[in-house]
N, C-alpha and C positions, 0 to 999 in steps of 0.2 A: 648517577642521577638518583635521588632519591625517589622514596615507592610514591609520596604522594605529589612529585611534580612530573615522575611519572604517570600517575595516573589522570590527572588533567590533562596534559598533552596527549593522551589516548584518546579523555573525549575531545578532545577539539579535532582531530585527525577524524577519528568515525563518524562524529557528526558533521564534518566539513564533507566527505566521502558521501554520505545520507543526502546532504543540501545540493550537493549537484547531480546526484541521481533524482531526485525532486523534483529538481527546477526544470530538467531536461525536458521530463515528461509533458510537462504545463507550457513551457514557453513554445514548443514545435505547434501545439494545438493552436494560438494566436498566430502562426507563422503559413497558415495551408494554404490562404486565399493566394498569398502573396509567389509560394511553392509553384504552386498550378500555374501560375500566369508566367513566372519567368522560365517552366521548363516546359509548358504545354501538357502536363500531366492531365489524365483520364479521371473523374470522378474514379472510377476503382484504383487506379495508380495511388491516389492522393490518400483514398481511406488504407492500403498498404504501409502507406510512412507510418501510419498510424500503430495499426495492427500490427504490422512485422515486430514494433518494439514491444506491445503488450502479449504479446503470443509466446514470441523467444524468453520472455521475463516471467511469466505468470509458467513458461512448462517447466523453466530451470530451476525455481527458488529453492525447490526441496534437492536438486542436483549440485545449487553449491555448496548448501549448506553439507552435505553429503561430502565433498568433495575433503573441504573445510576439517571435517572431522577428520579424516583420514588421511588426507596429505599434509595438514597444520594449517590452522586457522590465521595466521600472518601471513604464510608463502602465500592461498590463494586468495587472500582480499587483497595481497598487492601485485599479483596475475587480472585477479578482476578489475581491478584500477587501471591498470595498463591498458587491458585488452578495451575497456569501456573510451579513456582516453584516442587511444589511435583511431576506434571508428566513429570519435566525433571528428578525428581531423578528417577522417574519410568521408564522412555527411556532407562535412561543411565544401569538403570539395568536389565530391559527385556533381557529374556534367548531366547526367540524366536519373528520370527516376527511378529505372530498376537500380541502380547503384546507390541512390538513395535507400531504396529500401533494405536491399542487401547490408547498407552499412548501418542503416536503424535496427535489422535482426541482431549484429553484432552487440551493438552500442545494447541490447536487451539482455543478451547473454550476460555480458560482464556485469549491467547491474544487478541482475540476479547472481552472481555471485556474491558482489559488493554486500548488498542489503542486510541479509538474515546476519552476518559476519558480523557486521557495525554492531548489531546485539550480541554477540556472542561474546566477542572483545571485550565490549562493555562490562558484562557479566562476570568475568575473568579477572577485569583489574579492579572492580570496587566490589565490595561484603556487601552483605544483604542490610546492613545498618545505614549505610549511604546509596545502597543504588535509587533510591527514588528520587532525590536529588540529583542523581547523574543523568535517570530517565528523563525527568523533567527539565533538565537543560535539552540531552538528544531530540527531544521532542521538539522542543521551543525554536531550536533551529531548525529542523525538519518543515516547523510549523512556519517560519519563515519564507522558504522554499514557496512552500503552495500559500503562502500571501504576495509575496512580488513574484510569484512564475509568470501570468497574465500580464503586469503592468511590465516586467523586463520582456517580456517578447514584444510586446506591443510595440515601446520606446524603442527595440534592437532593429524591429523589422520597418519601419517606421524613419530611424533614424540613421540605420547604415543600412544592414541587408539581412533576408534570412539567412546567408550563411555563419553570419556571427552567433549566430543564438546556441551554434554546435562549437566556433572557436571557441567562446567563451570558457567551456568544460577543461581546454587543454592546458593551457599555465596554471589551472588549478588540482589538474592530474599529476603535472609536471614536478608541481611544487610538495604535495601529499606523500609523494611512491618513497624520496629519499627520505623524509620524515616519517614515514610507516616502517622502513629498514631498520632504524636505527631506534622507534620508542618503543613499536608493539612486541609484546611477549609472544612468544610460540607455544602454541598449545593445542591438544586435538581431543577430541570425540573418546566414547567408551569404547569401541570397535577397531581394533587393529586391521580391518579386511573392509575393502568396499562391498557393498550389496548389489552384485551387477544383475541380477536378474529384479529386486525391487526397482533399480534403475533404471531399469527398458521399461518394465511394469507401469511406474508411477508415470515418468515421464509421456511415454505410450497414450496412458490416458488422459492426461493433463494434454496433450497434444488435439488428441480426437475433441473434448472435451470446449477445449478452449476454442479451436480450428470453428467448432459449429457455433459457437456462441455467438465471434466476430464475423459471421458469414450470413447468418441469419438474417441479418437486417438487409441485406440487398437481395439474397437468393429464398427467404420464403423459408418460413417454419416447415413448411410440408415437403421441402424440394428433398429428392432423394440425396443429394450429397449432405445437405446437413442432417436428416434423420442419421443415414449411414455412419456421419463422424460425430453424432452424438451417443450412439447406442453403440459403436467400437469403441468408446471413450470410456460408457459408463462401464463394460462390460471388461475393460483393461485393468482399469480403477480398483472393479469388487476380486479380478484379480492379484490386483497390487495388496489390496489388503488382505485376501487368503494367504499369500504366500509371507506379509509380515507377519502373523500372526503365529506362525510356524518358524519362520527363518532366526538361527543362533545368534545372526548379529544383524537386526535389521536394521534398513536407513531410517526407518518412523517406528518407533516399537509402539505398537496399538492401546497398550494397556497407558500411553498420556490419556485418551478419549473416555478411559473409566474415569480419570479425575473429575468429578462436575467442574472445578474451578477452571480447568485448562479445557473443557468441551463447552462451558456457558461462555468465555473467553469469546474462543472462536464463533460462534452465534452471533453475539455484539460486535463483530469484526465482519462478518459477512452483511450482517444487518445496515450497518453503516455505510459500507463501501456499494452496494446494491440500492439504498436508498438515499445518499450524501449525492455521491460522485456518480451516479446515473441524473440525478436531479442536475449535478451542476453543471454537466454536457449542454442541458438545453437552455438551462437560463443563461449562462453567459452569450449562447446564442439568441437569446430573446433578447439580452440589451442591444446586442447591434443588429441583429434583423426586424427587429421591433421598433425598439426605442430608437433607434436610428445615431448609436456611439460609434467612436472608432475605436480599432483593438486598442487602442491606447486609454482614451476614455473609458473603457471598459473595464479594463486592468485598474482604472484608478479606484474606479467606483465599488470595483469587487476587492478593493483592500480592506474595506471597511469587513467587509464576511471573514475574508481568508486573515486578515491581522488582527482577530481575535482571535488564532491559535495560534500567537505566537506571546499573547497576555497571559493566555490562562491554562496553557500546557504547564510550565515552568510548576505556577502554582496547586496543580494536582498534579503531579508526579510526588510532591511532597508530601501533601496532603493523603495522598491514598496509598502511601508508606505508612500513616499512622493509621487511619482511619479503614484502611481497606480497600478494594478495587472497584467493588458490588454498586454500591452507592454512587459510583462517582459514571460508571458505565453507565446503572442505569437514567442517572439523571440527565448525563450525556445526550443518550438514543430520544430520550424527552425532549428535550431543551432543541434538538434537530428538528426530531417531528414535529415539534411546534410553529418553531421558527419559517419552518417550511408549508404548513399549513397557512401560516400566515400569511407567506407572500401567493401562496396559491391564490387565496381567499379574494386578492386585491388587486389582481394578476390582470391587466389590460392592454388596450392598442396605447394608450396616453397616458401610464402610470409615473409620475414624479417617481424621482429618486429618492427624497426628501421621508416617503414612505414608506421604501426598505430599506434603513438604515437601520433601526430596531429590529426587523426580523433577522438581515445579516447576521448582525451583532449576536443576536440569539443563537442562531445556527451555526453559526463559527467557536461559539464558547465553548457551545455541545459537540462538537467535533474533538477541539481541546481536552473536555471532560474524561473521553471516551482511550485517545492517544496513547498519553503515559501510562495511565491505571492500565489496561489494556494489554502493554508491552512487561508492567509489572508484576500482573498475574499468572500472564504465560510463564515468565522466566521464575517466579515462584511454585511455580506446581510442579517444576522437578528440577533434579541436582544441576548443580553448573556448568558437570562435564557434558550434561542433556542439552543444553541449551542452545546447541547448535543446529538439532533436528527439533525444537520444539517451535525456535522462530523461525524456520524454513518452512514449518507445517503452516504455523499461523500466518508468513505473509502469502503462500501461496493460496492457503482460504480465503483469507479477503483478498488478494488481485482476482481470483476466479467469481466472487460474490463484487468487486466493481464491473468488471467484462459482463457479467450475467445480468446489472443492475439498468448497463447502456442498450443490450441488445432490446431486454425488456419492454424499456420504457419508450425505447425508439421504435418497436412495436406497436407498442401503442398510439407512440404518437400521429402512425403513419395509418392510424386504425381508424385515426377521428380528424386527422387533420394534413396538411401541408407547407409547402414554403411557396404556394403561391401567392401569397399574399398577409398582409400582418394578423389580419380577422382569421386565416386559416391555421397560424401559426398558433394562436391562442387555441382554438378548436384543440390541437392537439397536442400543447401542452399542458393543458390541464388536468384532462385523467392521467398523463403520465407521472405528475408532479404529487397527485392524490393516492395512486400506486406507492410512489415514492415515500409518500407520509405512512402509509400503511405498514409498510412493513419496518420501519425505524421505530414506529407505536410498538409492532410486535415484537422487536427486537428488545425493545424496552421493558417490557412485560415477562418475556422468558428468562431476562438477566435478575428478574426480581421474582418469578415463581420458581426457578430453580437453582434452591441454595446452594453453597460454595461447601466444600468439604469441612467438617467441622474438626477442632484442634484436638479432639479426641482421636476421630479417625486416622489424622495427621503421623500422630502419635505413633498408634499400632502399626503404620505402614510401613512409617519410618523402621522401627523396632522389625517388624517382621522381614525385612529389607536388609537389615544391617545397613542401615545410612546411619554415617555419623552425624552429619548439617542436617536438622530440621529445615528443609526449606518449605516442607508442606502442602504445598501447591495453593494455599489459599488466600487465594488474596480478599478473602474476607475475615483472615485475622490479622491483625496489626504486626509488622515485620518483627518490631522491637520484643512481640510476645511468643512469636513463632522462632526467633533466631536463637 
């Protein structure tokens, strides 16, 4: 096979791998009313389908990535594919909901393996000349994903049953794992030895960390088990980074976070997923507790938001190959906070649809802006054999920065309002939504007061380093002029 129809069929494999870890997420949330009623699950049963898979995902990311480097980045993304596979057969066939949930923890694991890997992959079979084009397709299907995840759950659960919504995963795990065997290259990390004690360390507090985040909303900021698993969290965490910063071969070597490029990165990554995806928790709720849609309707209507990231990823992934990553973040986090101010602004019990079609459109573009550049910077601010622990770091920030963004605003929301009624739901989606514009503004503003490493500094690092590949880290100089 040659290199470059091998490397096509790489992306189509990792982004197909991305699209059904994606979708999974999205379509279970349009799938809960329907959950509860045919198993008799508990208000807390139900919000567990939830949590178990954003908890097991959001502690492991930096664990596969980890894993990835040191056992071969092929063996465990087609470990993670399997393992993620069978416990959607498991989902879809759990008679009750602790088994559900139990096989939602699963099905979180493996795509936490899955995820940070699809980048790494990526990284590994295209030069720094083409990968913004490669980002920009990953993305665009990615971007696919959370545009039909609402409208396929809706139509799945609707039109046969919730448990299709978890079949659906398996003839396309089925079909990936022999076509992963046989195209993906093997390859690992700079570290010959796992970091088991950063491993207990990070995980440890990404546990505590995450455990109090999704807990908060029903047991109370004040209650002593979330103080207690947020302050073991934070307190694991500042351990996990004393000991990387010492350790000969750590799992995160700390000196990414000197990069500004790969710390303003992650900023825009947390900013978005704490102010995006905390906001869109409750507006898709707003269309059918409000507006009075079915999941189906709803999913249709929110295509118009979600399938503009799949118009305009494609074309910045390219774009911010030539142009830079800076620009296109910060216009991103803008073009969000906008969009979303918008529909705050308009936000009522009887609001036509007719009148968020343009904010959608706005905030989905800005989401796209944010994606590829995003994924292009990170993997630019260090070497490619790095790239396995720098996209573990960075999706583990932003899933911690979405979980943080829902406790938040649901906080809020329960601070000013309720679901007794449509006039209460307003009450207290507003400040939550205004929260949510805030800090995508601020996210916006720190991507643009704090510059990207400049091609001088680049230079000397590179040099004092003995790197041969300028990669730079900066995705605010043009790839063509850094490669």
């Amino acid at each position: 096979m040659s290199s470059s129809r091998r490397n096509g069929w790489t992306l189509a494999i990792v982004s197909i791998a991305l699209f059904m870890v994606v979708l999974d997420n999205l379509v279970v949330s349009v799938a809960l009313p329907t959950i509860r009623r045919d198993l008799g699950a508990s208000i807390q049963s139900l919000e567990w389908t939830v949590n178990a898979y954003v908890l097991a995902y959001a502690v492991l990311l930096l664990t596969g990535a980890a894993l990835g480097d040191r056992f071969g980045r092929k063996r465990m993304f087609i470990a993670g594919l399997a393992l993620f596979t069978v416990a959607s057969a498991a989902a879809a066939l759990a008679p009750t909901t602790q088994l559900l949930v139990a096989a939602r923890a699963v099905q979180g694991a493996g795509a936490a393996v899955v995820t940070p890997l699809t980048l790494t992959l990526l990284a590994e079979a295209f030069p720094v000349s083409k990968r913004g084009l490669a980002l920009g397709v990953w993305s665009g299907i990615s971007g696919i994903a959370v545009a039909i995840g609402p409208l396929v759950g809706g139509a799945v659960v609707q039109g046969i049953s919730w448990h299709w919504i978890f079949w659906i995963n398996v003839p396309i795990g089925i079909l990936l794992a022999p076509l992963a065997v046989r195209v993906l290259r093997e390859s690992r990390g700079p570290y010959g030895t796992l970091d088991l004690r950063g491993l207990a360390l990070g995980c440890g507090g990404a546990f505590g960390l995450v455990f109090g985040l999704v807990r908060a909303q029903s047991l109370g900021w004040t209650s002593p088990t979330i103080l207690a698993s947020l302050i073991a969290g934070g307190l694991l965490l500042a351990g996990f980074v004393a000991w990387e910063l010492r350790a000969r071969e750590p799992m995160l070597p700390m000196h990414f976070f000197a990069k500004r490029s790969f710390a303003v990165t992650n900023v825009a990554s947390v900013s978005m997923y704490f102010g995006m995806f905390g906001s869109i928790f409750f507006l898709s709720q707003y269309m059918q507790n409000v507006l009075h849609n079915s999941p189906l309707q709803a999913g249709l209507k929110l295509l118009v938001w979600t399938g503009a990231t799949m118009v305009v990823a494609p074309l910045a992934g390219v774009f911010s190959e030539r142009l830079g990553s800076r620009p296109f973040m910060a216009g991103g986090l803008a073009l969000q906070a906008g969009g979303l101010a918008w529909i705050t602004s308009i936000a009522s019990t009887h609001l036509a649809y007719s009148q968020m079609i343009a904010p959608f459109i706005m905030a989905g573009a800005g989401m796209a802006l944010v994606f590829a550049p995003s994924a292009n910077a990170v993997l630019s601010s260090v070497r490619t054999d790095q790239a396995g622990q720098a996209s573990g770091a960075n999706n583990a920030i932003r899933e911690i920065g979405g979980v943080l963004g829902v406790s938040v605003l649901a906080s809020i929301f329960t601070a000013s309002g309720s679901y007794a009624s449509a006039q209460a739901f307003i009450d207290g989606l507003l400040p939550a939504l205004w929260v949510g514009v805030a800090v995508l503004a601020a996210g916006a503003l720190v991507v643009l007061a704090l510059p990207f490493q400049t091609r001088r500094d680049a230079v000397l690092e590179s040099a004092g380093a003995g790197v041969h590949e300028l990669t730079g880290g900066l995705a605010g100089v043009p790839a063509q002029e850094a490669a």
